[in-house]
C-alpha positions in Angstrom: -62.6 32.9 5.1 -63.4 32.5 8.9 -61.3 31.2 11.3 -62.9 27.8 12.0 -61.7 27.5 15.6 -63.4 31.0 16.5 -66.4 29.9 14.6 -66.6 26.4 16.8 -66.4 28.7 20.0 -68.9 31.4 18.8 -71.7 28.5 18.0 -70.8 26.6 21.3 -71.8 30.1 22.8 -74.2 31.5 21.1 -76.5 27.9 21.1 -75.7 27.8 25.0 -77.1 31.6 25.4 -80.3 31.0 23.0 -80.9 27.7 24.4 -80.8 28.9 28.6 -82.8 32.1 27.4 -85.4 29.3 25.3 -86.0 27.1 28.5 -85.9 30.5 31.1 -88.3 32.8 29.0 -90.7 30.4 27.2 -89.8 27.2 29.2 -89.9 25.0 26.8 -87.4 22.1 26.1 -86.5 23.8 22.3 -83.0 23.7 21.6 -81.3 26.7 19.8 -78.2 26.6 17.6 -76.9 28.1 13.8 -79.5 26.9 11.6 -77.3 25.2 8.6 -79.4 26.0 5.9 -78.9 29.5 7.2 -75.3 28.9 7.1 -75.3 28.1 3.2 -77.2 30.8 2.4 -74.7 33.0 4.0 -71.5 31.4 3.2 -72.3 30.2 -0.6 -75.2 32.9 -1.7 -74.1 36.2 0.0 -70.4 35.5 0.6 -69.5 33.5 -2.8 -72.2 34.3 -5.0 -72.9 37.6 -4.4 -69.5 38.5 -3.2 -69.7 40.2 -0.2 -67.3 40.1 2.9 -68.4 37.8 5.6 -68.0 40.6 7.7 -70.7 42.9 6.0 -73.0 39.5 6.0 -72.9 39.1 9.7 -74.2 42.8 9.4 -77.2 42.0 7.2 -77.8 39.2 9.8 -77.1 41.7 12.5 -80.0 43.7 10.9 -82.7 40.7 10.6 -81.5 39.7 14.0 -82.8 43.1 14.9 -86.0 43.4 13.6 -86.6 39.9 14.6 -86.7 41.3 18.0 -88.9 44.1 18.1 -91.7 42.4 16.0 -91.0 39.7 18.9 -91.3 42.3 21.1 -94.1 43.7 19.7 -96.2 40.3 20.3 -96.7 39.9 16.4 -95.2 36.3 16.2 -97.2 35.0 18.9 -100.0 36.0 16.9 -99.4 35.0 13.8 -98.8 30.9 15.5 -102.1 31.3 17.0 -103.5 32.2 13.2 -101.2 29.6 11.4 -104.6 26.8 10.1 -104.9 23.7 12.2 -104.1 21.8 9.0 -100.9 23.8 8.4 -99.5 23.3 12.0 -100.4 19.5 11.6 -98.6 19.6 8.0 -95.6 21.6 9.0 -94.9 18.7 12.0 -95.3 15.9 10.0 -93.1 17.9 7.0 -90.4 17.9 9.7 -90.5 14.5 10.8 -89.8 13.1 7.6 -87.6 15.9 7.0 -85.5 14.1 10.0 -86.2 10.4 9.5 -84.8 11.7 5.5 -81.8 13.7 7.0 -81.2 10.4 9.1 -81.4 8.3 5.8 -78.8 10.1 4.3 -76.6 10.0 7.1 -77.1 6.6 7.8 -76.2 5.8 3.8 -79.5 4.1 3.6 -80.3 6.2 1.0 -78.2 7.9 -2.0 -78.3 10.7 -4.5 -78.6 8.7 -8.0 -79.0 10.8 -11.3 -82.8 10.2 -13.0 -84.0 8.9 -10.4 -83.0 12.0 -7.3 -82.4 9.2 -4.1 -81.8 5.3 -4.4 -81.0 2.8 -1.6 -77.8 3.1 -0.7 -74.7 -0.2 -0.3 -76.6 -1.8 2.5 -73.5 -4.3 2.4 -71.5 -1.7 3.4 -70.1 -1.3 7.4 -71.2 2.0 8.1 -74.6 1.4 6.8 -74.3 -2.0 8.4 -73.3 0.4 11.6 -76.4 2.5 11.1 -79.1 -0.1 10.9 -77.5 -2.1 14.0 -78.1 0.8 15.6 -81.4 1.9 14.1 -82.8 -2.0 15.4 -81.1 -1.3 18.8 -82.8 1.9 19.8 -86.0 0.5 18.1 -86.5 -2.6 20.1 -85.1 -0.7 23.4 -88.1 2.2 22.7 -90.1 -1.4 22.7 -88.7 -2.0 26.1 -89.5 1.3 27.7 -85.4 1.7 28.7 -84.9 4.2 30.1 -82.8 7.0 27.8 -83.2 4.8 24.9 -82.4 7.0 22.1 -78.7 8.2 23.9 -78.5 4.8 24.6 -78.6 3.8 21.1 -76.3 6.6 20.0 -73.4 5.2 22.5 -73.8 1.3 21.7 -73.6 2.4 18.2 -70.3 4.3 18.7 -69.1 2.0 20.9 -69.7 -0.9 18.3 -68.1 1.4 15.4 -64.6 2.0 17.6 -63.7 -1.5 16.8 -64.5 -1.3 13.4 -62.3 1.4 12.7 -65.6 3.4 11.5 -65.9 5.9 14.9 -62.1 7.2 15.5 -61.5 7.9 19.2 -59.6 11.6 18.7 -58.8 11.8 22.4 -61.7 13.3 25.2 -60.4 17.4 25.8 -58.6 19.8 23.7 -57.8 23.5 24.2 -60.4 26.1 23.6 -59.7 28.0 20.4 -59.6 31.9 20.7 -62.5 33.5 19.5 -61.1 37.0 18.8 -60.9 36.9 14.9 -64.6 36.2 14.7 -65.4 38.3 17.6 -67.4 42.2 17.4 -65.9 41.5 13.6 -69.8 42.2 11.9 -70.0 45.3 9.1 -73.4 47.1 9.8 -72.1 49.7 7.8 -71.0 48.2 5.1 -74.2 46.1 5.3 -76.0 49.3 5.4 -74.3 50.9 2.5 -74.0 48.4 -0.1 -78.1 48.5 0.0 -78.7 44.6 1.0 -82.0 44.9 2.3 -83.2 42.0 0.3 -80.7 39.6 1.9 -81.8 41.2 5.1 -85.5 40.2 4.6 -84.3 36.5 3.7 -82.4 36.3 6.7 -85.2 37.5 8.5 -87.7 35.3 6.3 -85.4 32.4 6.7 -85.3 32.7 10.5 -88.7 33.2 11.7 -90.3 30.6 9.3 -88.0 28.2 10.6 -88.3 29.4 13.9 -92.5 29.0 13.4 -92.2 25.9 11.7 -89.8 24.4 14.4 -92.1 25.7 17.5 -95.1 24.4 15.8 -93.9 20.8 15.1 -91.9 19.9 18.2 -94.7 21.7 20.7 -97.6 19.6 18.6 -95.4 16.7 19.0 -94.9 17.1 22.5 -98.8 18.4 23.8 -97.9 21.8 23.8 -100.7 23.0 21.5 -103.7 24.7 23.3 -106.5 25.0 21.3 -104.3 25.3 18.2 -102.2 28.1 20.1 -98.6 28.1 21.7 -98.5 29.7 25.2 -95.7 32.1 25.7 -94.8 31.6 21.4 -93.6 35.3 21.7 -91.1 34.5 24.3 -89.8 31.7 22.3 -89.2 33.8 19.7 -87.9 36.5 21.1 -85.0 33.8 22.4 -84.7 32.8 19.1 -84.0 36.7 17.8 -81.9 37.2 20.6 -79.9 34.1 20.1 -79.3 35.8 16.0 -78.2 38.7 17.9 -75.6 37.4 20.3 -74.7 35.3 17.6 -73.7 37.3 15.1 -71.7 39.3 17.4 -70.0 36.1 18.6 -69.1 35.7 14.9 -71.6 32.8 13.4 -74.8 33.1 11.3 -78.7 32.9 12.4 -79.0 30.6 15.3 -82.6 29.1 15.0 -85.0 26.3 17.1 -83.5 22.9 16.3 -85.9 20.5 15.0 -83.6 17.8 16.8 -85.4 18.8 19.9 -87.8 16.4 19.5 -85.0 13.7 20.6 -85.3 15.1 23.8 -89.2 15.3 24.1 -89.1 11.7 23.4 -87.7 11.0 26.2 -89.8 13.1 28.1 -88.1 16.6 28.5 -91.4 18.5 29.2 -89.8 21.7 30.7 -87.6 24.5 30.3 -85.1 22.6 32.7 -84.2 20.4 29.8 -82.5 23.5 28.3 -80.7 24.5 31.0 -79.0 21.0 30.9 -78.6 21.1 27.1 -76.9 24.8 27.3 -74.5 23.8 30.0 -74.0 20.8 27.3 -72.9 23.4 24.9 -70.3 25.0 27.1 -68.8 21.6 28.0 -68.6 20.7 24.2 -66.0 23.9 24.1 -63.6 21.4 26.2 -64.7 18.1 24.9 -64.9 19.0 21.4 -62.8 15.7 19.8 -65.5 13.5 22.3 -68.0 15.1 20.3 -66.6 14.8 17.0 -66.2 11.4 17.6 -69.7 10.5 18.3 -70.9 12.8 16.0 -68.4 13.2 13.1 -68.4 12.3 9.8 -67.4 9.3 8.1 -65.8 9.1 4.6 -66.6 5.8 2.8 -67.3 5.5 -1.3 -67.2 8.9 -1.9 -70.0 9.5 0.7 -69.9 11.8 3.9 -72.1 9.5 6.6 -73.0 9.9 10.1 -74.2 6.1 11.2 -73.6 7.3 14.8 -76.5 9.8 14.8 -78.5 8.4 12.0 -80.9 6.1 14.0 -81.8 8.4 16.6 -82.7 10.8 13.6 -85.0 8.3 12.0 -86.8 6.9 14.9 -87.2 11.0 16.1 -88.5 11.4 12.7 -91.5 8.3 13.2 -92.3 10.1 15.9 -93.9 12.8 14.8 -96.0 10.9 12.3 -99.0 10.7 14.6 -100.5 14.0 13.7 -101.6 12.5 10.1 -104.7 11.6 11.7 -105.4 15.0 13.0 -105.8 16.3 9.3 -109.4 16.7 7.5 -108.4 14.5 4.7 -112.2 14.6 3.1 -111.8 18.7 3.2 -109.3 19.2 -0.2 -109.2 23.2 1.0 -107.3 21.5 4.2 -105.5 18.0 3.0 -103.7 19.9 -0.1 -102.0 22.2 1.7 -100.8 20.1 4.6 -99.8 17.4 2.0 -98.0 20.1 0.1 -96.4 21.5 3.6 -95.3 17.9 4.3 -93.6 16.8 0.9 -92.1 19.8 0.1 -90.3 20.1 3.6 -87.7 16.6 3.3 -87.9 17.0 -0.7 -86.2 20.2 -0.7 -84.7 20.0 2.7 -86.6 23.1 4.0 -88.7 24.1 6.2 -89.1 27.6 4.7 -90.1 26.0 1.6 -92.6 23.4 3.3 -94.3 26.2 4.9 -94.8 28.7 1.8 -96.2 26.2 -0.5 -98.4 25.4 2.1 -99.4 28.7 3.1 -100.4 30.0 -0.4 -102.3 26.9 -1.5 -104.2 27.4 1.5 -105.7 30.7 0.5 -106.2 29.9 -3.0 -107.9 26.7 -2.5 -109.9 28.3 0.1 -110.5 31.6 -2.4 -111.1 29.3 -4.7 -114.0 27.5 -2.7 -115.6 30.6 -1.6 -114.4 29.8 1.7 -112.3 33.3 1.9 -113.4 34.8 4.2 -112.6 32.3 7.0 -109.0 32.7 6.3 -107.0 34.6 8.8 -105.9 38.0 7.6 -102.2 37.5 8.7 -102.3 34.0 6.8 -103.1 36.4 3.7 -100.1 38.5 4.5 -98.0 35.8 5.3 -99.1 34.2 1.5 -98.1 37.2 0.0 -95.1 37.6 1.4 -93.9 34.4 0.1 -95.5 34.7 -3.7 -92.8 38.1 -3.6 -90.2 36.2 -2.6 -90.3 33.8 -5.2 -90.8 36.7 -7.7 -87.8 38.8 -6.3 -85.7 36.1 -5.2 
């Protein structure tokens, strides 16, 4: 029931604000925008399961949003990356990277849903897989090269080759900004308050820092960030993140969360906060140039299927990327190569990060209970375990 136009405006501005404060605070090159798995859970679960008013579930997120930032505040995220196992942080950015290269898959129609079997390979006769895999061996072999912007110079040969196949539609470059008042200062923190959703607040506040970890710890292993199995200035990051909810929410859209897409830009050697700034300034423009953007990156109807072959090879190579930490795992260890293996199958199988990270989490405390190894276990990765095991038995 929210107006779409407001809701295009709110994210533009809310992923701008999250991402300048990312790359000012924490100066990192970590992209911030509505997480969309954040955005089912509050449009299908709260709002059309449960029946509340998308008004009193911008409160509830409101309400994470808030105690997001004082734990963030508090410096309790930063410590609980620096406690997160090597073998987890490993698992969790390898989980994402095929979680990409699948997402990219998809997109590209390479793959399909197929009952009995879950996925199958997709019509690889057809033009807009045709379109994805021309442009999956173009930004392959110019990685090969060493050109310079490869992967953006993948995604515009590929549009550029789609135009004349009629599979990219060129909608025109600028259109006028939508009004964002119906969305706008619209949030119900009373309502939230009142109608007693606390356990939607704690899965919006689950959902968001999990993702958040999990996003922080894969791109910044990806990209060398990693000291000693520690983030520098994690807490900053996160508190951007929180903050990004908050202004968010009042903006009228749902959790805004570190993008896993991020690592596009790392591969192409964003190393600093100044990447961000860029990228946010990107966000504002997209207000103005928002059929451009659909064009490049809009959907494609074809079969029955919704594709994306623009953006589909950039996500795949992104995704091989970030394989290179499967030689940093103890493989011989069981009480270390189970859990990371668990963190990175579960992560593109369910589509989740969350989900990567709790089976990971709690078969890392009770292999290593199990192994009379307990006592080497962090006491916030205990904390963290248990949080998850009452999720699944309250949720």
């Amino acid at each position: 029931g929210m107006d779409k136009g407001a809701v295009m405006v709110a994210t533009c501005l809310a992923s701008a604000l999250a991402t300048l404060l990312t790359g000012l605070l924490a100066r990192y090159p970590i992209a911030q925008a509505p997480a969309m798995g954040h955005n089912i859970f509050f449009a299908v679960v709260v709002c059309g399961t449960m029946g509340y008013t998308w008004q009193v579930a911008l409160g509830a997120n409101f309400l994470s949003g808030l105690v997001f930032i004082v734990l963030a505040l508090a410096g309790v995220w930063g410590k609980l990356v620096a406690a997160v196992p090597d073998a987890l942080k490993y698992g969790i950015a390898i989980g994402i990277g095929l979680l990409i290269a699948f997402i990219g898959l998809e997109y590209g129609g390479l793959i399909v849903a197929k009952p009995g079997v879950l996925v199958s390979l997709g019509d690889i006769t057809s033009p807009p897989v045709l379109l994805a895999l021309f442009g999956l061996a173009l930004t392959a072999v110019l990685l090969v090269l060493r050109f310079p912007g490869a992967i953006l110079a993948g995604i515009l040969a590929t549009a550029a080759a789609g135009l004349p196949l009629g599979i990219v539609q060129f909608r025109g470059v600028m259109a006028p900004v939508p009004s964002l008042a119906p969305t706008f200062l619209k949030l119900d923190i009373a309502g939230a308050i009142g109608s007693g959703l606390v356990s939607v607040v704690f899965v919006f506040l689950l959902l968001d820092v999990f993702d958040a970890i999990g996003t922080l710890i894969g791109v910044g292993g990806s990209a060398g960030f990693l000291k000693d199995g520690r983030l520098p200035r994690a807490d900053k990051a996160m508190f951007a993140d929180a903050a990004g909810t908050v202004g968010g929410v009042l903006l009228g859209t749902s959790t805004v969360s570190s993008y896993i897409e991020s690592v596009a830009g790392i591969a192409q050697g964003a190393r600093t906060g100044l990447a961000n700034v860029a990228t946010s300034a990107l966000f504002l423009c997209a207000l103005f140039f928002s059929p451009l953007a659909e064009m490049i990156g809009g959907e494609v109807s074809y079969g029955g299927l919704v594709l994306r072959p623009v953006i589909a090879p950039a996500l795949i190579i992104v995704g091989s990327m970030m394989m290179k930490c499967v030689k940093c795992i103890d493989w011989d260890d069981l009480t270390e190569a189970v859990p990371a293996f668990l963190s990175i199958i579960i992560m593109p199988l369910t589509l989740s990060i969350t989900e990567g990270i709790s089976f990971g989490f709690i078969a890392y405390v009770l292999l290593k209970l199990a192994a009379g190894k307990g006592r080497r276990v962090h006491v916030l990765v205990y904390g963290v375990a248990g949080l998850f095991v009452l999720r699944y038995i309250f949720t």
